[in-house]
C-alpha positions as CSV (number, residue, x, y, z in Angstrom):
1,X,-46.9,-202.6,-65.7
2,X,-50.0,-204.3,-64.6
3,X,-49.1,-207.3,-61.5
4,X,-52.9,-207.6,-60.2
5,X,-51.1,-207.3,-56.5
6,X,-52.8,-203.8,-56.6
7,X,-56.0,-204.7,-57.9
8,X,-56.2,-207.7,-55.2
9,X,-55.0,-205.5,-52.5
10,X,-57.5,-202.7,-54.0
11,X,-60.2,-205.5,-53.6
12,X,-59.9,-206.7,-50.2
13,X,-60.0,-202.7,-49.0
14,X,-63.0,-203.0,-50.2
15,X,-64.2,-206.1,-48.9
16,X,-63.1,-204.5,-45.6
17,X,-65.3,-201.2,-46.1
18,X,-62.1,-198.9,-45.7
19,X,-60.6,-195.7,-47.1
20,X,-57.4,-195.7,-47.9
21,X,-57.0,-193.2,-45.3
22,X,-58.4,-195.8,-42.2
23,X,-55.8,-198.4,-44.4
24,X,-53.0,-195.9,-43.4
25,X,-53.8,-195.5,-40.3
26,X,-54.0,-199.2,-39.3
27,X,-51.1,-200.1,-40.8
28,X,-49.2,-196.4,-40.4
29,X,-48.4,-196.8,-44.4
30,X,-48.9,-193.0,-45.5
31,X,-51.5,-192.9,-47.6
32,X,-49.8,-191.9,-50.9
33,X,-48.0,-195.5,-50.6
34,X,-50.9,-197.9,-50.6
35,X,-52.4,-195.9,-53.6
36,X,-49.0,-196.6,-55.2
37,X,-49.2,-199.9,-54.0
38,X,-53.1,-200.4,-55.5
39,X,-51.8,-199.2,-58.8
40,X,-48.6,-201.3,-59.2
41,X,-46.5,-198.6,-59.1
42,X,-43.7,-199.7,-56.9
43,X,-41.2,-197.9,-58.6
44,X,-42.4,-194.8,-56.0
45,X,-42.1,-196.4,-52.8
46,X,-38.2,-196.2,-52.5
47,X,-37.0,-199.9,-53.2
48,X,-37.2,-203.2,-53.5
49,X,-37.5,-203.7,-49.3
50,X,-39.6,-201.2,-49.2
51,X,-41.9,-202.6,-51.4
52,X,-42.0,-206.0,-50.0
53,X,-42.3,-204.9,-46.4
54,X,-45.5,-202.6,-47.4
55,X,-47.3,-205.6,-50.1
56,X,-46.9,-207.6,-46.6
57,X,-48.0,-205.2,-44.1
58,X,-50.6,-204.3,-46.1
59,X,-52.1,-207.6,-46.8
60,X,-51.9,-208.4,-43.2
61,X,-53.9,-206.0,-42.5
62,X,-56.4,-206.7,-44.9
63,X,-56.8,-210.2,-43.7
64,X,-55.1,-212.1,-46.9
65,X,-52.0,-214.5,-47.2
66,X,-49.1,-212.3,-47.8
67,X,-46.7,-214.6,-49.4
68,X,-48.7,-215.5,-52.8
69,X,-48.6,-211.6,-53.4
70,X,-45.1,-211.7,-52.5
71,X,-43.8,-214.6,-55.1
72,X,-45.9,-212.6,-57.5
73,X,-43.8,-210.1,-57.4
74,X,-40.9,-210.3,-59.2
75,X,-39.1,-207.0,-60.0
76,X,-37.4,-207.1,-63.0
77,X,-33.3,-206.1,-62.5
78,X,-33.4,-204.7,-58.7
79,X,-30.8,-207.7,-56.8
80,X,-31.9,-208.8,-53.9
81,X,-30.9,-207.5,-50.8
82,X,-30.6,-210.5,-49.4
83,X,-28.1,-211.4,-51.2
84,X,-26.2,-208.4,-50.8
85,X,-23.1,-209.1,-48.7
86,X,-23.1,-207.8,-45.4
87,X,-20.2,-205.4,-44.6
88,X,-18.3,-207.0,-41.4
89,X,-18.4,-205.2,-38.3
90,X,-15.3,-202.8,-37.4
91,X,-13.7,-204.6,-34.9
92,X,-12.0,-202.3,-31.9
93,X,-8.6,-202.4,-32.2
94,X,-6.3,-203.6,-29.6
95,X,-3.0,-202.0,-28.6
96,X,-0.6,-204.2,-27.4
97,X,1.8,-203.1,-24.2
98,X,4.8,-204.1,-26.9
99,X,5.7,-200.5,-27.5
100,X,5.4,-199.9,-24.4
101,X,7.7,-202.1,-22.9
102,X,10.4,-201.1,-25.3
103,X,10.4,-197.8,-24.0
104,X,10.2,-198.7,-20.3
105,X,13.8,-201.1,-21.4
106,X,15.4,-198.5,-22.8
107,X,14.7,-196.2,-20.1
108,X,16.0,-198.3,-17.7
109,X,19.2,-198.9,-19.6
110,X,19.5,-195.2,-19.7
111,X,19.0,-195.1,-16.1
112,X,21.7,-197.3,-15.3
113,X,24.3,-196.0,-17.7
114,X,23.6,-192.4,-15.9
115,X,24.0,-194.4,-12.6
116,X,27.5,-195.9,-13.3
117,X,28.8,-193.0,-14.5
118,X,28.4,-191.2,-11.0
119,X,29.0,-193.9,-8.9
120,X,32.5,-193.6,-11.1
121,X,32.7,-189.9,-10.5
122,X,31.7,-190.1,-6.7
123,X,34.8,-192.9,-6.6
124,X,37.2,-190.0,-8.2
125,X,36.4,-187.5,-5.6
126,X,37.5,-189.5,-2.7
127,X,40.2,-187.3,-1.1
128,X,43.8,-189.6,-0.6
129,X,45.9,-190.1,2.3
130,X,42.8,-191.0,4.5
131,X,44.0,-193.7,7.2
132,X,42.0,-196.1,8.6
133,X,42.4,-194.1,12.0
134,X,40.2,-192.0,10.7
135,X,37.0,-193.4,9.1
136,X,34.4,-194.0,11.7
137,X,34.0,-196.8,13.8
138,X,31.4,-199.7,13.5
139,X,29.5,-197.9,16.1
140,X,29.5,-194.7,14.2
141,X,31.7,-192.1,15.6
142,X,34.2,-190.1,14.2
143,X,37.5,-190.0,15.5
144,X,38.5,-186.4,16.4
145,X,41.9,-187.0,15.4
146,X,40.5,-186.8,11.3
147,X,41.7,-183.3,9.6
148,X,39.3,-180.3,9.9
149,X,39.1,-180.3,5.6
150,X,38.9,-183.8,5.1
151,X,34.8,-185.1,4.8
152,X,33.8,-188.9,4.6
153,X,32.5,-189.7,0.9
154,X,28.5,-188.7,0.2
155,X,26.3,-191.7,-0.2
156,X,25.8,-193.3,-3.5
157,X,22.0,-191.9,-4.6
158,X,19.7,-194.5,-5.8
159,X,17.9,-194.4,-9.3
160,X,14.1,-195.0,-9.7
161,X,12.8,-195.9,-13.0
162,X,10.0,-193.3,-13.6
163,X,7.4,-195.8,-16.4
164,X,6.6,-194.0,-19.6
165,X,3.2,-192.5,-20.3
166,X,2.9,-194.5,-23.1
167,X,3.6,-197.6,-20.7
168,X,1.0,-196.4,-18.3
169,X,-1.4,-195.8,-20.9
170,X,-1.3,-198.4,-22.3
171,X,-1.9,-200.3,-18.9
172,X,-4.6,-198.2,-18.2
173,X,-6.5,-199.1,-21.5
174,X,-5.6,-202.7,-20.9
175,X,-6.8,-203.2,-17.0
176,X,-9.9,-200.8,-17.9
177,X,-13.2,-202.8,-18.2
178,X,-14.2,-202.3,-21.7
179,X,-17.6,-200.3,-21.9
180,X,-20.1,-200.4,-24.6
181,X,-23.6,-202.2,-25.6
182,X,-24.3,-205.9,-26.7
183,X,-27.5,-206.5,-28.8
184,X,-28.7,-209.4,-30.0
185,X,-31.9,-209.9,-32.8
186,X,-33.4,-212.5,-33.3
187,X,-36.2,-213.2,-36.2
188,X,-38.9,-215.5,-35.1
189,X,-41.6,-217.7,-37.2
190,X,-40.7,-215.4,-39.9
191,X,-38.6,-213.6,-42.5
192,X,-37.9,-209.1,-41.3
193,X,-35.7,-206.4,-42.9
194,X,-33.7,-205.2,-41.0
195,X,-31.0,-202.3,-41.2
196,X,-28.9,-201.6,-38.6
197,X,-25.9,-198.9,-37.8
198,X,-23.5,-199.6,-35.3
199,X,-20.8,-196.6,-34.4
200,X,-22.2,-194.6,-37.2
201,X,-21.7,-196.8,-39.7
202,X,-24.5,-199.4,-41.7
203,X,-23.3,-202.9,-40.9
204,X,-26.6,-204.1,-42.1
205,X,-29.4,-203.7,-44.6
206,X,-31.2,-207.1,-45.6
207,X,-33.9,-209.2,-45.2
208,X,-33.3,-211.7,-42.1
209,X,-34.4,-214.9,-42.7
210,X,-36.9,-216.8,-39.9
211,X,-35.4,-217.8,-36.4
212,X,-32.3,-216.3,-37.0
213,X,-30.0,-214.3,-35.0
214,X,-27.6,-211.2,-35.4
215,X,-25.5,-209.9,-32.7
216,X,-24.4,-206.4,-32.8
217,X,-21.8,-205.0,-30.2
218,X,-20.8,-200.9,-30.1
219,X,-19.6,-198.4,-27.2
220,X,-22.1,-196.0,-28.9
221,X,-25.5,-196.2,-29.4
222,X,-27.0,-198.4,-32.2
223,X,-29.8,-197.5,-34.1
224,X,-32.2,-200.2,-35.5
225,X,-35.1,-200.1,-38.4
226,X,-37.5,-203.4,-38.9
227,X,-39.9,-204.3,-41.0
228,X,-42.0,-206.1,-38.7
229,X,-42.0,-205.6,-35.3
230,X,-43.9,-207.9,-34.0
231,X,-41.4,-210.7,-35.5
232,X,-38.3,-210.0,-33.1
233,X,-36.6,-210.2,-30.1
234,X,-34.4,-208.3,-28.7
235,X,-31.7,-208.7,-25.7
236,X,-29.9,-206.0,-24.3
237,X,-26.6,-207.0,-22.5
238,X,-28.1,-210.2,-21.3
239,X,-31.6,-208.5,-20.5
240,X,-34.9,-209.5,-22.8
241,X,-36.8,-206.7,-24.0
242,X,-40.6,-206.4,-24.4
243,X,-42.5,-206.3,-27.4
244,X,-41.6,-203.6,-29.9
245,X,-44.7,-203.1,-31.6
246,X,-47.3,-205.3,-33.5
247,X,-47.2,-207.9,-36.3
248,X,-46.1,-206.3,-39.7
249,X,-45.4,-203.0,-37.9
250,X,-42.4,-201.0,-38.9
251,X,-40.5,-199.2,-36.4
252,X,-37.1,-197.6,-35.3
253,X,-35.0,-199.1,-32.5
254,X,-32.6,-196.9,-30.9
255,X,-30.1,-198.7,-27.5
256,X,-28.2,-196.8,-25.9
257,X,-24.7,-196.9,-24.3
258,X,-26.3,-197.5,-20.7
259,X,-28.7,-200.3,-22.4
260,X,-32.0,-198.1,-22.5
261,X,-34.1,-199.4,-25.6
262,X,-36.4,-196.4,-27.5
263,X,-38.9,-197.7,-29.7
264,X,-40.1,-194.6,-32.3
């Protein structure tokens, strides 16, 4: 179906005195997609953010208002991913010392049982008859008038609760400082895709809209793709970054656990 955004588009190329090869490589659109987009075929460019992020790079580049293209567009039954809802971010779970503090309790309690019960048996064992005359004195020795066989009680041993290693895990975990990467985007003067994967997983594929902001947080590396480069600002773990590229330039953003930013 015939929009006229690929005829006007087709038009100012001309204007410009360009190929659609130097179109490509001033906008790094592969060739094969501004023809596409020339001839209103948007149904071979991959989707509708595709297509919208192209119509405006494209017509940046060509030195024309993007946005009356863009409201001229109107694909037929594709839902906008804009209003796509955004799947929430997987949270880190926490585990809480409860567990291990039960099993700390009941090791103690089986400590002291085991305690009692030998204190109780070292009681038994004392042998009878013994007369005071001959115990030891306060000052500690031992009266030689005490019977060759007979031996003064052992001492009572004392218990030491040994934690768990679920207990000392679980310590561990919690006194750690917790590791990982905070990124925040934000969208200025105007509207970007975006699509971003946090842990492995997509946590976000839309269209952000101007001066926004999205915070992403991960103990892995997250991997970024914009739509136009030159519209957002990043900060890594409290630092600003520099500029990622130009105005309607699509690039990938990869950051790293130790906060290093890769721009591809």
């Amino acid at each position: 179906m015939t929009t006229g955004i690929g005829e006007t588009l087709r038009e100012a190329r001309h204007r410009r005195g360009l190929t659609l090869d130097e179109a490509a490589e001033e906008t790094r659109i592969r060739a094969s997609n501004l023809a596409a987009l020339e001839q209103d075929h948007f149904d071979r460019l991959g989707g509708e953010v595709y297509v919208r992020g192209f119509i405006r790079s494209y017509a940046k580049c060509l030195g024309i208002d993007p946005e009356p293209l863009l409201q001229q567009h109107r694909p037929a039954e594709t839902p906008s991913l804009a209003e796509t809802p955004m799947p929430a971010s997987r949270q880190p779970l926490e585990r809480g010392p409860r567990r291990g503090l039960g099993v700390v309790l009941a090791l103690l309690a089986l400590l002291a049982i085991t305690g009692l019960a030998m204190l109780g048996d070292s009681e038994s064992d004392t042998p009878v008859g013994l007369n005071d005359d001959s115990v030891s004195d306060p000052n500690g020795s031992i009266d030689d008038t005490a019977s060759p066989g007979q031996a003064s009680p052992s001492p009572t041993p004392t218990m030491t609760a040994t934690p768990s290693p679920e207990a000392t895990a679980a310590d561990s975990e919690r006194d750690s400082p917790r590791q990982g990467v905070s990124v925040e985007l934000e969208t200025v003067e105007r509207e970007v895709w975006v699509r971003a994967r946090v842990d492995g997983d997509e946590v976000l594929a839309a269209i952000v809209p101007p001066d926004s902001t999205k915070t992403f947080q991960s103990r892995g590396p997250i991997q970024l793709r914009l739509g136009d480069a030159g519209a957002v600002r990043l900060t890594v773990n409290g630092q600003a970054q520099g500029s990622l590229g130009a105005s309607g330039q699509p690039v990938s953003v990869t950051i790293g656990v130790d906060g290093n930013v890769t721009v591809g």
